[in-house]
N, C-alpha and C positions, 0 to 999 in steps of 0.2 A: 312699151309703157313709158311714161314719164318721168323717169325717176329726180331729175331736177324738184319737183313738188316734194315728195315721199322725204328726201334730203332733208328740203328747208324745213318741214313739219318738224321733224326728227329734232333736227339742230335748235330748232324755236323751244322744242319740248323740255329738251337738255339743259336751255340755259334757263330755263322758268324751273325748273326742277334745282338746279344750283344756287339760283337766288334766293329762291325758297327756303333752301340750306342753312344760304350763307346769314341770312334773317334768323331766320329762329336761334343759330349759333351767339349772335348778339346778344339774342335776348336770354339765354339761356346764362350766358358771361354777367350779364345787369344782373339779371337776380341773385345767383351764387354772388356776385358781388354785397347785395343787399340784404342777400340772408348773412351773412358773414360779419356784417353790419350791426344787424339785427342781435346776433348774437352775442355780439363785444359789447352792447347797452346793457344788454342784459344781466353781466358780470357784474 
């Protein structure tokens, strides 16, 4: 078998899977930020 292909899939998956992460991890950081925000108008 070819395992050079199977590899690169793998590797490609891995790193769309970490970006994917790495992304929502920002945005999850802005909002907490924005809720936090949000909160101190409030007072």
């Amino acid at each position: 078998m070819n395992y050079e292909y199977m590899f690169g899939a793998y590797s490609v998956a891995w790193v769309v899977i970490f970006a994917y992460m790495f992304i929502i991890g920002k945005r999850h950081d802005k909002l907490k930020k924005e809720i936090e925000f949000l909160k101190q108008l409030d007072q």
